[in-house]
C-alpha positions in Angstrom: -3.6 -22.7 5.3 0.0 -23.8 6.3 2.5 -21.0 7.1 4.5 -21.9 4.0 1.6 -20.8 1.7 0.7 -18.1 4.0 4.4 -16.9 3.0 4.1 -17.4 -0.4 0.8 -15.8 -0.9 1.8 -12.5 0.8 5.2 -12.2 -1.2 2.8 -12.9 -4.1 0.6 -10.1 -3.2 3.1 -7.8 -1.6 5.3 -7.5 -4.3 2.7 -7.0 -7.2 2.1 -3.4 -8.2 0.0 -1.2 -6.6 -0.9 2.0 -4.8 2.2 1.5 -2.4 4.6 -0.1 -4.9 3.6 3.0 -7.2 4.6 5.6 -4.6 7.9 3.5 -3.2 8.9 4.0 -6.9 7.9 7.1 -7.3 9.8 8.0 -4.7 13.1 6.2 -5.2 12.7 7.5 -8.8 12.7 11.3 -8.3 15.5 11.3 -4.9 17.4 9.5 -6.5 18.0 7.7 -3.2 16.9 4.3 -1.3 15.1 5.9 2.6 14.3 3.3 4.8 12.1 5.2 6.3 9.6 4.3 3.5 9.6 0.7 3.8 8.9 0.7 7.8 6.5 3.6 6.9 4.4 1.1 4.4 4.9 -1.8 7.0 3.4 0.5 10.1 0.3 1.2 7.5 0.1 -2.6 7.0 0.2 -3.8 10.7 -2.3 -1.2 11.8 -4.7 -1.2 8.6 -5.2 -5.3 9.1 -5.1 -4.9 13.0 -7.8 -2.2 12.6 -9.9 -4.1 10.2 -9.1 -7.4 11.7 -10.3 -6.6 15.5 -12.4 -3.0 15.4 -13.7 -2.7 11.8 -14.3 -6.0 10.4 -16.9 -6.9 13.1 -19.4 -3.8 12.0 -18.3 -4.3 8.2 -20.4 -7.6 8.8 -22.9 -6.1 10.7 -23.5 -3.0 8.3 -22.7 -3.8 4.5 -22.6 0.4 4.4 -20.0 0.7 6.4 -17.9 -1.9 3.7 -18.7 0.0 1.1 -18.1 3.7 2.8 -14.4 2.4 3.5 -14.1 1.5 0.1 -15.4 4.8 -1.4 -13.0 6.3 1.1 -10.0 4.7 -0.1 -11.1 5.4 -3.7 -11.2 9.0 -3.2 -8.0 9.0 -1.6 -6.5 7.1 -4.4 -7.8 9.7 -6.9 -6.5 12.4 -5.5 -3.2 11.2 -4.6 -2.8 10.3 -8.1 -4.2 14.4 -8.9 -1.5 15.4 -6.9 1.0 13.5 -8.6 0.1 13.9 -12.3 -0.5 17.9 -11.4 2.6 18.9 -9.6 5.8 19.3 -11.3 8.4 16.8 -10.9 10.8 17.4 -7.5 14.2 16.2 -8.2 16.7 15.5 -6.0 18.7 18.8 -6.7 16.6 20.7 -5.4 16.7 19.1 -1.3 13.1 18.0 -1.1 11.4 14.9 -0.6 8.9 14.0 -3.1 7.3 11.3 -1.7 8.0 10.9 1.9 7.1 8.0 5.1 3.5 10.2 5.6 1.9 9.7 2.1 3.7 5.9 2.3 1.9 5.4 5.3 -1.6 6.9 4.0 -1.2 5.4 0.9 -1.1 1.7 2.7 -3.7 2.7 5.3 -6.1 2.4 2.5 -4.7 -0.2 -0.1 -6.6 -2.9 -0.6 -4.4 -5.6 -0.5 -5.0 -4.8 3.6 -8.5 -6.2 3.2 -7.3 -9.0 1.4 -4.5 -9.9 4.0 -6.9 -9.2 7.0 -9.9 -11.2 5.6 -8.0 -14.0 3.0 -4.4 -14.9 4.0 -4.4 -14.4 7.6 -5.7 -17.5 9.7 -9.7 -18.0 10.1 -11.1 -16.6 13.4 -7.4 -14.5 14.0 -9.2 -11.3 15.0 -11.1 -13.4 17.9 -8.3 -15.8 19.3 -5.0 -13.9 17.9 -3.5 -18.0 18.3 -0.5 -17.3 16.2 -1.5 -14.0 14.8 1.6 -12.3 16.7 4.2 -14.5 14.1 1.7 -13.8 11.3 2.4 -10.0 11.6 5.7 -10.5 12.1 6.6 -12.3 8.8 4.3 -9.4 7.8 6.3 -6.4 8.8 9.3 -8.6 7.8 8.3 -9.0 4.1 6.3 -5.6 3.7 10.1 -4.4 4.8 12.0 -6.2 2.2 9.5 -6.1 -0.6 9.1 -2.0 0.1 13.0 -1.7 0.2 12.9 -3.0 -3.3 10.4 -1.5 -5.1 12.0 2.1 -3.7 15.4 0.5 -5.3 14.3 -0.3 -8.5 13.1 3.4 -8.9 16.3 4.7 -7.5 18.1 2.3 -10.6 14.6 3.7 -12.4 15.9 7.1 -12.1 18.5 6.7 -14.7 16.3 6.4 -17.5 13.2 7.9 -16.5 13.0 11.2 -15.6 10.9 13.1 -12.2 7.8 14.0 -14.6 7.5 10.4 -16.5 7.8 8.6 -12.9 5.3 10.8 -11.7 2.7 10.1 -14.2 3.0 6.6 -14.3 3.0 6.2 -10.7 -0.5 8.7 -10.9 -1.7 6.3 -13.2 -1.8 3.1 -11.5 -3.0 4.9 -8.1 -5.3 6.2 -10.7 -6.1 2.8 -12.1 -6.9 1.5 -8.3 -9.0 4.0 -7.2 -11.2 3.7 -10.1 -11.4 0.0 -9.9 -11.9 0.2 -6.2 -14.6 2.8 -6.7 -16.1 0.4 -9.1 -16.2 -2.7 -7.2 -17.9 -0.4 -4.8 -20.9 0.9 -6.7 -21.3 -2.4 -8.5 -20.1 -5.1 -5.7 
């Protein structure tokens, strides 16, 4: 895979909704304000999710098909009760001084995301996780992009926040993580 398409393909999948996107909107939604601390948050969960299952994980995931689908059901759980917490609580607006949604759930959130698996195991280059060749530029257009594409979806709910209100934002952010937990937990009792 050339580095061009490595590029494109991770914009792709980086910018498409998900459990991340949902909470970067989420949270730009009800402060009211852009924090870059939220886009380096979801790029730290990135870099060490893939470096985690690139070099320690992956290896026993092959070994132990368990193991696979234990992470998964982890993830799913996690995803399901994020999305609890946000349909259940009521709305924190800016007013009030608090954070909604701040760099530790952003960083969680990503941990577990699948689009980690699919960067560590699809887009990055074959064999990466036992040469590391050019895996140190690879992570860096990573963070770069992860950066960027974080910094926007917390934007457009900042520019979100005009029209939708706290309790809206918060549901339909609960519903997508909703929407991926389930799916993960699916693809890990039937897969």
């Amino acid at each position: 895979m050339s580095f061009l398409f490595f590029l494109a393909a991770l914009a792709t999948l980086l910018a498409a909704p998900g459990p991340t996107n949902a909470l970067l909107l989420a949270a730009g939604a009800t402060a009211g304000r852009a924090d870059f601390r939220l886009p380096v948050a979801a790029a730290a969960g990135y870099l060490v999710a893939i470096t985690l299952l690139g070099l320690v994980i992956g290896p026993f995931v092959q070994q132990s098909p368990h193991l696979g689908l234990a992470l998964r059901l982890g993830a799913n759980f996690y995803l399901l009760a994020l999305a609890w917490r946000l349909w259940s609580s009521p709305p924190i607006r800016a007013e009030a001084g608090r954070v909604a949604v701040g760099p530790r759930p952003i960083f969680l959130t990503t941990l577990f995301n699948p689009k980690g698996m699919v960067i560590a195991f699809g887009l990055l280059p074959p064999g990466w996780s036992a040469t590391g060749g050019s895996i140190a530029a690879h992570l860096l257009v990573l963070a770069v992009v992860v950066i960027v594409l974080s910094a926007g979806w917390n934007r457009v709910g900042v520019r979100a926040a005009r029209w939708l209100n706290p309790a809206r934002t918060n549901r339909f952010s609960a519903l997508i993580l909703g929407g991926f937990g389930l799916a993960l937990g699916a693809s890990a009792v039937i897969g």
